[in-house]
N, C-alpha and C positions, 0 to 999 in steps of 0.2 A: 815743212820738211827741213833737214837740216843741210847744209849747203853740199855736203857729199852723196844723200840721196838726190837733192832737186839735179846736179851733175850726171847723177847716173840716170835717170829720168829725162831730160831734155840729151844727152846723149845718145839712150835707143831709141826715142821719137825719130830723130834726126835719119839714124843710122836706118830706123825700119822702113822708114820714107824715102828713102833708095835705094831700097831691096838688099842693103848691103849685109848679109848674113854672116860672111866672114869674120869682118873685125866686129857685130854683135856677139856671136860664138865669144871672140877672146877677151872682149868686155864682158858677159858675164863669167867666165872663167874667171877673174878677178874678183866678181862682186859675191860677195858674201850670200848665204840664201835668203837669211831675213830680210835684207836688203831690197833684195829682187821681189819678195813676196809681198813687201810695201807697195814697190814702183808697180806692182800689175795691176792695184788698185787705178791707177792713173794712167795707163794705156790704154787706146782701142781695144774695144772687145776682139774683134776682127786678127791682133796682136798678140792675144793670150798666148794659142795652142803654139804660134812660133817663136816666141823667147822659149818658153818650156821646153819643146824640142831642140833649141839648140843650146838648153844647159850641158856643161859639159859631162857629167852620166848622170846616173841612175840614183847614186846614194846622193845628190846635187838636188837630184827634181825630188826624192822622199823628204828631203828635210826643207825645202823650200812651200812643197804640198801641206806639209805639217804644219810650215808658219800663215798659210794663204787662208785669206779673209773665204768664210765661208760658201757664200754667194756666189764670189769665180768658181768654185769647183764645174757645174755643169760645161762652163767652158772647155776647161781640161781634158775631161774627162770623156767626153763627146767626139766619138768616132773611135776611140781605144780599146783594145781588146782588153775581155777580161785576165789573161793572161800577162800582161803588160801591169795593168792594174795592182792584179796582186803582186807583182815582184815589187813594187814599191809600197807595199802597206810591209811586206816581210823585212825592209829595211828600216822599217820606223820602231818606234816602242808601241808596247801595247795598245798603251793608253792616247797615244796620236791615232794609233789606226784605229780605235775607238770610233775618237772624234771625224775622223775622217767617213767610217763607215755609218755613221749617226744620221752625215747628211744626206747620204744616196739615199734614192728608192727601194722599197724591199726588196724585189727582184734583184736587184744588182745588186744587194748586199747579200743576200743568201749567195747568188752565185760568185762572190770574191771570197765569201765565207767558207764554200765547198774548195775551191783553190787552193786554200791556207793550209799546209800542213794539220796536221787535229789537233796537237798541241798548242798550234798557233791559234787557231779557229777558236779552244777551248779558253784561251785566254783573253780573248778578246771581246768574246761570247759574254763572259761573266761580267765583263766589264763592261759591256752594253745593259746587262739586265738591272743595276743600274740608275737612278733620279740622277740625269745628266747637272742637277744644280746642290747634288750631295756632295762631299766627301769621297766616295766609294767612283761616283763619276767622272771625276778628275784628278782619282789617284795613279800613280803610274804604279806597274804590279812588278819593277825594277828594281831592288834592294838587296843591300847585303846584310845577310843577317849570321849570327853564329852562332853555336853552344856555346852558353855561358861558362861552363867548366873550362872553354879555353884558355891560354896564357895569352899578352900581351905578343907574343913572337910569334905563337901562331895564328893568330891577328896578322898581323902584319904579312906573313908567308901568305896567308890565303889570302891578301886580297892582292900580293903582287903578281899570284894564278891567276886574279881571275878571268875571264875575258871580259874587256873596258865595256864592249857592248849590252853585254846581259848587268851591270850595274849603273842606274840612274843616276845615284848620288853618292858619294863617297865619304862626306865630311863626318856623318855617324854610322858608325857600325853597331847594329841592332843586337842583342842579346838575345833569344828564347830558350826555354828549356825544354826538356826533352819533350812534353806536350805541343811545344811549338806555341807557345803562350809566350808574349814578347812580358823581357823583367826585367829588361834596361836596355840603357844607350851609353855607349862611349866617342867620345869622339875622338877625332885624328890627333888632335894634341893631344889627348889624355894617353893614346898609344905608345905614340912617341917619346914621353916624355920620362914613361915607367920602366923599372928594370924588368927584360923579357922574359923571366919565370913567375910576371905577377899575375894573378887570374884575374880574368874581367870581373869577376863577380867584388873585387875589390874596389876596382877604378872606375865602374860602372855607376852613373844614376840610378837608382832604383825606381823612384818617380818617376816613372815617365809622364810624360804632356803628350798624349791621343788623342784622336780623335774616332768616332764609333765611322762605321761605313755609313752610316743613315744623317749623319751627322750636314747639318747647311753649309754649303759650301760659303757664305757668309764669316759663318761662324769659324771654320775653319782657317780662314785670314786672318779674323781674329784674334786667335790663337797663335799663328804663326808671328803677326804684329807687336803681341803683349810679351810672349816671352822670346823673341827674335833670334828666333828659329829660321834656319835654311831648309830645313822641311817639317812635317810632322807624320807621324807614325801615324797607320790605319788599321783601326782592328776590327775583326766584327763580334757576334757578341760573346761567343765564348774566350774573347782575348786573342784567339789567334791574330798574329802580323799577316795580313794579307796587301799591303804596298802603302807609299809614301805620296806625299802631296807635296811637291817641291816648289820651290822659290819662285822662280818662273811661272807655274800656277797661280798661286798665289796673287800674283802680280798683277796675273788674268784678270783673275776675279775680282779683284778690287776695282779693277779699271769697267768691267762689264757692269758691274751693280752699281756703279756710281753713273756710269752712262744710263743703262737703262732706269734707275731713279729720277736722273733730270728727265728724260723723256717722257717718260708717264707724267713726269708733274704738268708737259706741257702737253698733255692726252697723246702723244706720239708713242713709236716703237723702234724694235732696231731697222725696219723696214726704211726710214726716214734717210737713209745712211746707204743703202742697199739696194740693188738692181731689179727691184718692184716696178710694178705698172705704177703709173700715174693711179688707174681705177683703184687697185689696193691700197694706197696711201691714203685715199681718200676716203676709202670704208675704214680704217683705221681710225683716222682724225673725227667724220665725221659725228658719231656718237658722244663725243667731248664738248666738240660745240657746240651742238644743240643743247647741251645742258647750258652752258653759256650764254645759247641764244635766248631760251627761258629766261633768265636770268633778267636779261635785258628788257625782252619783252614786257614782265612785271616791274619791271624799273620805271618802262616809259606808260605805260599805266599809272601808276603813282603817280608821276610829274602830270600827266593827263588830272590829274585829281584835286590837284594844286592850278590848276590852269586861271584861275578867277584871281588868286593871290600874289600867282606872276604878274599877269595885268596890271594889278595894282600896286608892285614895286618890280617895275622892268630890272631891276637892280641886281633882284635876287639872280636872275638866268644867270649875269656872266658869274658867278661865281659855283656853280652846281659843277663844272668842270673838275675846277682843284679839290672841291669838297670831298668828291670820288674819286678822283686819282688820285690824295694824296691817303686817305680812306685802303683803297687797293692796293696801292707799292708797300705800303705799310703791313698787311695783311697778306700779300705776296712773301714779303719778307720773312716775316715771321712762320712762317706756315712750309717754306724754304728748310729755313734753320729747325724748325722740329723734323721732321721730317730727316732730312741728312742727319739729325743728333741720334733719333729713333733708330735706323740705318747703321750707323758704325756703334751705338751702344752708351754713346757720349749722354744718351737721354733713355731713362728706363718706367716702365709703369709704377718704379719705388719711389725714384723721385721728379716724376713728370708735373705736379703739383708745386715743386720749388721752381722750375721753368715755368708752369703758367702764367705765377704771377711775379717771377723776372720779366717777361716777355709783356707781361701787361701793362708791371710799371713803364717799362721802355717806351711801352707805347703812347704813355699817357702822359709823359715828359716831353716825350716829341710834338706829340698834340699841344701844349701849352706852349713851346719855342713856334710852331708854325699856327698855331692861334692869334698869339700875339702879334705877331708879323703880319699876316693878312688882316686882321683888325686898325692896325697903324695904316697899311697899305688903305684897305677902305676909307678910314677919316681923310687921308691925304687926296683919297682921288676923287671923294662924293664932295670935298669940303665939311665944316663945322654944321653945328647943329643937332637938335633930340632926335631927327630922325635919321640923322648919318651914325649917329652914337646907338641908336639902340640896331642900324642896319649891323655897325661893327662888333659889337655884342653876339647878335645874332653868328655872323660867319665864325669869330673867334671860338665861340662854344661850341661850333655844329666840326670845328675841324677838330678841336680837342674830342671831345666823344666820338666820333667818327675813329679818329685812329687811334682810341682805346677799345672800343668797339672791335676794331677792325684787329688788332694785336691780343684782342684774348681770343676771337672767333680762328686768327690764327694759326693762335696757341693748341686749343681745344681741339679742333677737328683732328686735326693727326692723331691728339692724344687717343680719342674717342673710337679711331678708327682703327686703332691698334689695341684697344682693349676689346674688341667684336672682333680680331684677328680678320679684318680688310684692311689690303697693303694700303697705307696712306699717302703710298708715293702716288697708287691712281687715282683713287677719289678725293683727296684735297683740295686738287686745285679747282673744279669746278664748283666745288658746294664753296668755299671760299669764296671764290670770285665772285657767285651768284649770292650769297649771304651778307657780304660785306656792301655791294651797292645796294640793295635793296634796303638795308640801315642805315647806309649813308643819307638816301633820300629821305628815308622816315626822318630822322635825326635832321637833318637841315629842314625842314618843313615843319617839321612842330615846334623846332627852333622859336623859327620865324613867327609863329604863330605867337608864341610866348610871348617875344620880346615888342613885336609890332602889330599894337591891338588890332589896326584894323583890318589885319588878318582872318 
């Protein structure tokens, strides 16, 4: 944290550990909401319900509930009436109260739902009906929009009407025509900068850059990223503007899909992070492992298979180590980077084929720099001679193939498992890990057999 949350963080510890409610009240009075919505991550549970209650009101604890990690909500929420409840969803936007009403139980979301004015309820409603990882699920339904036939002046007149609260964004003012079909965007500079009897349909983009409501909220970042946008427009299919995806979203989602990418890759979830049992973490994890434990299992089968060849050169054992580890970091790596490339776009099924065999040479360049090195290392520490020479033979080859091996099985998997459309964040890492030892060992053992006849 940064030294002004860890401060306000060891300051309500302090203050809540001598019951002192007063000067907590007037520290958070001070503190910003997102602020406070970080620090509850890191308070006693026990803690929660009483900072909350002594924010200083109403519109304080809706926009702090807006920013709070999902998980605390039963905290909060626990013991409160549904009346209380809903006065703080009718202070949020839509699309917080969305998010907010997504995570309750259905019971208590119908009945905060029957609370909400119909208007309210109706808007909310649709924006729950909904793929929470679309477009349409993390749009805010807060915009301004105008007839196009407007002038630049009456632009301007209507949005210093309008109330601050009923608009999300203001830096584009949306155009639609009489259909209600969005057919451009102006923005604020463009407003201001035109004589005020110009009509939008002049100073207006026509192109807009949309996204459909069904549209991946992935994709949607995307979008926002390439042409650097503070939000982007939501239409659904008959073009009507039905809300905005803004910056702050955006920001979201880039951060969630990148978290939850490395987690999968390491069989985890967002539970790993969150106020789960021990038990659930562990039905999580465990199905990842076990593919890993297989893995291993036929590994040490194999070396069980070789057991007579060991014998006969104790030598080989201390090197089976690096063989595989350096085999796995390699293939780790590589399987990392497709994966994340897949992911943001960096890497496509058009030219996933020009990474495969980037990613292979890489690998097979690396294997000859760390070939050579452990071959040198071998002669040095067995001493001279035809059977140091062909032991150092043996390793130097087995760790080049190995992590050629290992950097295209890398490469491949993700590709492979994004043309069968399975996410390659989850299944990578174990067929990986379990594909790449089990050819490490092959590979070093037939090596060996090769180079040291009496194998």
């Amino acid at each position: 944290m940064s030294p002004r949350l860890q401060l306000l963080l060891e300051s309500l510890q302090k203050l809540l550990r001598r019951g002192a409610h007063g000067p907590v009240r007037r520290l958070l009075h001070k503190a910003r909401p997102a602020d406070v919505a970080v620090v509850m991550r890191f308070l006693d549970a026990r803690h929660h319900g009483r900072v909350f209650d002594l924010l200083p009101d109403d519109e304080t604890r809706a926009e702090t509930l807006s920013e709070l990690d999902p998980h605390l909500l039963p905290d909060l929420i626990e013991g409160r009436t549904v009346a209380e409840l809903a006065g703080l969803l009718k202070l949020m936007g839509g699309d917080d109260a969305a998010d907010i009403l997504a995570e309750l139980p259905d019971a208590l979301r119908q009945e905060l739902l029957d609370a909400l004015k119909p208007h309210e309820a109706e808007e909310v409603e649709d924006l729950l009906g909904y793929d929470e990882e679309t477009a349409g699920g993390i749009m805010s339904p807060d915009f301004f929009a105008l007839p196009e036939v407007y002038t630049a002046e009456q632009a301007i007149k209507a949005l210093q009407a309008a109330d601050e609260d009923d608009i999300e964004m203001a830096y584009y003012v949306y155009a639609i025509n009489e259909h209600g079909h969005l057919v451009g965007v102006v923005s604020l500079r463009a407003l201001v900068i035109h004589p005020p009897k110009t009509p939008l349909t002049e100073i207006m983009v026509s192109d807009v850059i949309s996204a459909k409501v069904d549209t991946d909220q992935e994709e949607v970042a995307r979008i926002a990223a390439r042409y650097n946008l503070l939000a982007v427009p939501v239409v659904d299919a008959g073009n009507h503007l039905v809300g905005i995806v803004t910056i702050d979203d955006v920001i979201d989602v880039i951060r969630e899909e990148a978290t939850e990418d490395i987690l999968k890759m390491a069989g985890a979830d967002e539970t790993a992070f969150e106020g789960y049992s021990v038990v659930k973490n562990v039905r999580t994890r465990a199905p990842w492992l076990f593919a890993t434990w297989l893995g291993g299992l036929a590994a040490s089968v194999l070396i069980g298979a070789f057991e007579a060849q060991l014998e006969a050169r104790v030598a080989l054992a201390a090197f089976i180590p690096i063989v595989l580890g350096m085999g796995g970091n390699v293939g780790t790596q590589t399987a990392t980077i497709m994966v994340r490339g897949l992911a943001t776009g960096r890497v496509s099924r058009d030219i996933g084929s020009r990474y495969f065999m980037r990613e292979t040479g890489i690998g097979a360049m690396l294997g000859i720099l760390y070939g050579a090195l452990l071959a040198g290392y071998s002669v040095v520490r067995y001493g001279g001679g035809g059977e140091t020479v062909q032991l150092a033979l043996t390793v130097g080859l087995s760790i080049l193939t190995s992590m050629t091996a290992a950097a295209t099985v890398g490469s491949a998997t993700p590709l492979l498992f994004d043309r069968l459309n399975i996410d390659p964040a989850v299944a990578t890492g174990p067929v990986v890990t379990t594909t790449v030892d089990i050819l490490g060992i092959l590979v070093y053992f037939l090596t060996a057999a090769a180079f040291l006849g009496g194998l």
